[in-house]
C-alpha positions in Angstrom: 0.0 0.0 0.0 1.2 3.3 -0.8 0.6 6.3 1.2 2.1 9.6 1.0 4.6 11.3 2.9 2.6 13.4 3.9 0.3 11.6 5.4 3.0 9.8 7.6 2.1 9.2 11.4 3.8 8.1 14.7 1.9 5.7 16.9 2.4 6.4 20.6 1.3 4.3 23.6 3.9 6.0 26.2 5.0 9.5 26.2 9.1 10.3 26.5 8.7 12.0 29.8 11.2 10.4 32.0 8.7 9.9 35.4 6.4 8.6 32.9 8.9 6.0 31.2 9.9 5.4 34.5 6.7 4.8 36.0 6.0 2.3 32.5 9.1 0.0 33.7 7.5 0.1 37.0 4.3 -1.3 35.5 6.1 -3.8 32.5 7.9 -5.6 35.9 4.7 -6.0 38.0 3.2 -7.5 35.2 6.2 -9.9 34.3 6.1 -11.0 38.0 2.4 -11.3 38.6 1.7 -12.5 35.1 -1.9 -13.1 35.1 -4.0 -10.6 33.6 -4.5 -10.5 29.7 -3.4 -6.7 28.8 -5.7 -5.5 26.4 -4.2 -2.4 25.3 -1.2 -4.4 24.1 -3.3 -6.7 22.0 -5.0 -3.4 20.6 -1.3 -2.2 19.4 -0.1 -5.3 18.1 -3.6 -5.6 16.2 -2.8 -2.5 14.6 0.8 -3.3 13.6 0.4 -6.7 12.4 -2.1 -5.7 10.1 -0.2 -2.6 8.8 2.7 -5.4 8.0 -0.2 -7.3 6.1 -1.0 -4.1 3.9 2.7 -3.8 3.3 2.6 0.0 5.2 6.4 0.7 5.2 7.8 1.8 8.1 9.1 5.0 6.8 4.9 5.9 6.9 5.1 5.0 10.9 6.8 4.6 13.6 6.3 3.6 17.2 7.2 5.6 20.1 9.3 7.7 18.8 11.4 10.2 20.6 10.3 13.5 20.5 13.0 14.4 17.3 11.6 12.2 15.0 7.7 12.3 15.6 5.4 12.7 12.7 3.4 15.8 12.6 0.1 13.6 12.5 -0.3 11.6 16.0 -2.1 8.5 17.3 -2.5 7.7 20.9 -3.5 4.3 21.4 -3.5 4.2 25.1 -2.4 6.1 28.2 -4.4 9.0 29.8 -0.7 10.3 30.5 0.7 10.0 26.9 -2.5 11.7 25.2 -1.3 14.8 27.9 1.9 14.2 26.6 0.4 15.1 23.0 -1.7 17.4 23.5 1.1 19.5 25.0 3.4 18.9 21.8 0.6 20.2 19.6 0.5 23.2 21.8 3.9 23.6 21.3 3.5 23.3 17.5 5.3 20.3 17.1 2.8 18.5 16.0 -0.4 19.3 14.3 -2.9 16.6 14.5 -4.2 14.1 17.2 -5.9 10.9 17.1 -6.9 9.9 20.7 -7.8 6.4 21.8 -9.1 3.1 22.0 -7.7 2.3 25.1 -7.3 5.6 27.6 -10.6 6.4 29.2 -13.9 6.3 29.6 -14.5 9.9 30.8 -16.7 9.9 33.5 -17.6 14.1 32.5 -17.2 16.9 30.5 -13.7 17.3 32.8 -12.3 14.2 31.4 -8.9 14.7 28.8 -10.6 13.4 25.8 -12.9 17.1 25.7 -9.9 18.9 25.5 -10.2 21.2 22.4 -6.6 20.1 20.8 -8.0 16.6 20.4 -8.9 16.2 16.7 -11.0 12.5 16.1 -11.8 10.1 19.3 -11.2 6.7 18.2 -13.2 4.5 20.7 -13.6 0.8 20.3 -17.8 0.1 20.2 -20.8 2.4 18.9 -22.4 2.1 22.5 -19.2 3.6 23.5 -19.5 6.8 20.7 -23.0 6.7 22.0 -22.1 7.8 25.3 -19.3 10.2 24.7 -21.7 12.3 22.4 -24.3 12.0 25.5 -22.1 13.9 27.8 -20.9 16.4 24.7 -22.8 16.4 22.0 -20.4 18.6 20.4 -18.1 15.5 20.2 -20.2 13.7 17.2 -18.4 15.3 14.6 -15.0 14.4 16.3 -16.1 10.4 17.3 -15.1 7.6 15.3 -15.8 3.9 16.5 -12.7 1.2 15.3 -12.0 -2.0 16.3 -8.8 -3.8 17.1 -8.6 -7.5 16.4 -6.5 -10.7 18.1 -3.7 -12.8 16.9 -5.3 -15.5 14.7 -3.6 -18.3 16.8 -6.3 -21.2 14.9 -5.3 -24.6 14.9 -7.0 -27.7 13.9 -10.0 -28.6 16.2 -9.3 -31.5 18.9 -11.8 -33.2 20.8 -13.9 -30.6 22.6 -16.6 -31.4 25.0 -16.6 -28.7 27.8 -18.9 -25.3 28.1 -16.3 -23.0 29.5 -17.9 -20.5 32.1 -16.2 -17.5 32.1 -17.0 -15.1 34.9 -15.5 -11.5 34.8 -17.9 -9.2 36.6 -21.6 -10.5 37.5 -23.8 -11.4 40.7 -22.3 -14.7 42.8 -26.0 -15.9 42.9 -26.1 -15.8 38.8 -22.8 -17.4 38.3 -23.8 -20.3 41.7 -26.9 -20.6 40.1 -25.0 -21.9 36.5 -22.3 -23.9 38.0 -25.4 -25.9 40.1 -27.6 -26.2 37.0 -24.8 -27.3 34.9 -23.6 -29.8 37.9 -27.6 -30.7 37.9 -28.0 -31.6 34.4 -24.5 -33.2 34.1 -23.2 -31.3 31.8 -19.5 -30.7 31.3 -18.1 -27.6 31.8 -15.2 -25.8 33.5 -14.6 -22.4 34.6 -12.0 -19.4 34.8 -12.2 -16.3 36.4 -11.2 -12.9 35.5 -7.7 -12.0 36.7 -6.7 -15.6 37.9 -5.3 -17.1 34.8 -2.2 -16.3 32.2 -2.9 -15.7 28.3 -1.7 -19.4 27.7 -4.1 -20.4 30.3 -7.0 -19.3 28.7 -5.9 -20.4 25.1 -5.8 -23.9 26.5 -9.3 -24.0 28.0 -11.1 -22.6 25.0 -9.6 -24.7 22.7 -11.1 -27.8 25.0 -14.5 -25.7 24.8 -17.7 -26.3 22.7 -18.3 -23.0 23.3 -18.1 -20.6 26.4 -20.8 -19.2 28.9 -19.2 -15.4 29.2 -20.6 -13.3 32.4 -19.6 -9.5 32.4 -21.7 -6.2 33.3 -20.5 -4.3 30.5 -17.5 -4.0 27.9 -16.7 -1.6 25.4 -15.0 -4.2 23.2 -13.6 -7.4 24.8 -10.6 -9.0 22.7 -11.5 -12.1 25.0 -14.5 -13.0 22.9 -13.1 -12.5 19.7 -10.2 -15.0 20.5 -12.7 -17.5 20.8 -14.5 -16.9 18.0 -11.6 -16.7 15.8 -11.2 -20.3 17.1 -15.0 -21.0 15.6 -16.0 -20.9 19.3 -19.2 -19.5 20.0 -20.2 -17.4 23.5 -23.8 -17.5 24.9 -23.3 -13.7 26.9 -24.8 -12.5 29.8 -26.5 -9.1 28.9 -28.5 -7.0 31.7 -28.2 -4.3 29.1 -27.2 -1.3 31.3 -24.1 0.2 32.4 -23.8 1.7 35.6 -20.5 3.4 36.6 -20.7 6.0 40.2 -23.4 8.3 39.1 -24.2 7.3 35.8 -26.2 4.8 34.1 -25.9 3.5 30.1 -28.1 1.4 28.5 -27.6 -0.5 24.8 -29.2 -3.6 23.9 -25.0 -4.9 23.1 -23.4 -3.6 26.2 -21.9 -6.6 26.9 -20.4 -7.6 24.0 -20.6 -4.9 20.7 -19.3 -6.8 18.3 -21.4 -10.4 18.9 -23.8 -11.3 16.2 -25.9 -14.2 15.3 -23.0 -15.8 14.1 -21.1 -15.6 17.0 -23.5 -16.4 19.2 -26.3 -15.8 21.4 -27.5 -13.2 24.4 -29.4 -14.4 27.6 -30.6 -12.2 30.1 -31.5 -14.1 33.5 -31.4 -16.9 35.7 -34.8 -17.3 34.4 -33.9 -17.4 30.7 -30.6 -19.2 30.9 -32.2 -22.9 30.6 -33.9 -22.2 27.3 -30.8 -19.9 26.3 -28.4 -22.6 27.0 -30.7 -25.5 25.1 -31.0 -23.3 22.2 -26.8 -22.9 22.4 -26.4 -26.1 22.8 -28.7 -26.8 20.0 -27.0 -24.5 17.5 -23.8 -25.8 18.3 -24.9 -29.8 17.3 -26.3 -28.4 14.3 -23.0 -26.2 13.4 -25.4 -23.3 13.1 -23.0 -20.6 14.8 -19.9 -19.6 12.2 -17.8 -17.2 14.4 -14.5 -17.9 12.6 -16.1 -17.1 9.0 -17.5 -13.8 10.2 -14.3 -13.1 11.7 -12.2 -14.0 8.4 -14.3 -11.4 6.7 -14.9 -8.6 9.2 -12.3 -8.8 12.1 -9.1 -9.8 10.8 -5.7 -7.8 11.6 -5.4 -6.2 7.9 -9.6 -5.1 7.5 -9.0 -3.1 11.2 -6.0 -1.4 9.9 -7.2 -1.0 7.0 -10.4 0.9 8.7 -7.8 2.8 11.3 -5.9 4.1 8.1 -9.5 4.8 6.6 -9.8 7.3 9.5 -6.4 9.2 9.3 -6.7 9.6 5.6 
């Protein structure tokens, strides 16, 4: 793909302020020791540089956290509250002219929050329920709101014999999640479990390629990479959806808020305790009959290069 010069852009997910570098070492080392949470802003950025390798973007149209010297006049900020400050005070310096701001920095929480500073020029966020509720607390913001989404490694490999439901539980009531775990003990079916926060990235590879498909429990999410590496394993997700998000004050409701991106090929929504047993049969059902095609969907939506080639759809 050829793009002109002068359209060239720097990607940054840290700023060169020493604390700030200093305070990101901090942060790399807790993570190498503890080792146990997925870090979704990193799968966002190496979304977004695999697939500009796959559209054969030459690095003299990019780079990546660059030092100050060599940053292109046109900036992204993929993540960091911090490094968007960062940005925002090179473009009042004139160093730079232009600023991309997001996925993965905020969710602002009012009209306070970094992303409504003026200097900003588009606000990439990851869903449309997301966009949705940006404009809600500005509505100035819909001309300056874009919705993108990042994609996972496609890590597929052929199928091997699967026979759990995987329950996943990030963020719902104990008496939903005990209510599951006894009806699935009742029934005998065969399922296993992880928990949010418990389990390395390999961990979780392993248990959802042993899965027919997974049973995902979460409030809200303005994207989720965790679904999407199931799906791009042809695993489908039956989701919990209470179809509000409440945060302090506030309360947001969309009809995806707990997982934007799943359609009927992916899978399937349930609601309650009340509606899981006919949710679940219907899953179940769907599964037998290969009626779900998550992985197809994913091949033609979702891949690395078609979400670059959107982000690059939005600087250009």
């Amino acid at each position: 793909m050829k793009i002109d010069h002068t359209h060239a852009f720097s990607i940054l997910t840290e700023s060169q302020l020493i604390h700030q570098k200093l305070i990101k070492k901090a942060k790399q080392l807790a993570m190498f020791l503890l080792w146990k949470k997925i870090y979704g802003p990193m799968w966002v950025v190496n979304s977004l540089l695999r697939g500009l390798k796959e559209l054969g973007v030459v690095s003299s149209v990019y780079n990546f956290n660059p030092e100050q010297a060599y940053i292109h006049p046109i900036v992204c900020v993929l993540s960091g509250a911090d490094t968007l400050q960062y940005a925002i005070h090179l473009k009042k310096k004139w160093i730079i002219k232009t600023i991309y701001a997001g996925p993965n920095i905020s969710i602002p929480k009012d009209k306070n929050d970094i992303f409504f500073d003026k200097h900003i020029d588009k606000i990439i966020v990851p869903s449309q329920w997301v966009a949705d509720y940006f404009v809600s607390l500005d509505h100035n913001l819909s001309s300056r709101i874009v919705v993108w989404p990042a994609w996972v490694q496609d890590t597929w490999i052929a199928k091997k014999q699967q026979k759990n439901i995987l329950i996943y539980k990030k963020s719902c009531p104990q008496t939903l999640f005990d209510f599951i775990i006894s009806y699935m003990q009742k029934h005998h079916i065969a399922y296993d479990t992880i928990v949010y926060g418990s389990f390395t990235k390999q961990e979780y590879q392993a248990k959802i390629n042993a899965s027919l498909g997974i049973v995902y429990l979460q409030e809200s999410e303005s994207q989720w990479l965790a679904l999407q590496e199931a799906w791009i394993k042809d695993i489908p997700t039956l989701v919990w959806n209470r179809w509000y998000r409440e945060y302090q004050w506030t309360t947001w409701k969309d009809k995806k808020i707990s997982a934007p991106y799943l359609t009927d090929a992916c899978g399937m929504f349930f609601s309650s305790e009340k509606d899981f047993e006919k949710a679940l049969h219907i899953f179940g059902e769907k599964i037998e009959h290969k009626q779900f095609s998550p992985r197809t969907y994913c091949l033609e939506h979702l891949t690395d290069a078609v979400c670059a080639q959107l982000y690059l759809d939005i600087l250009l």
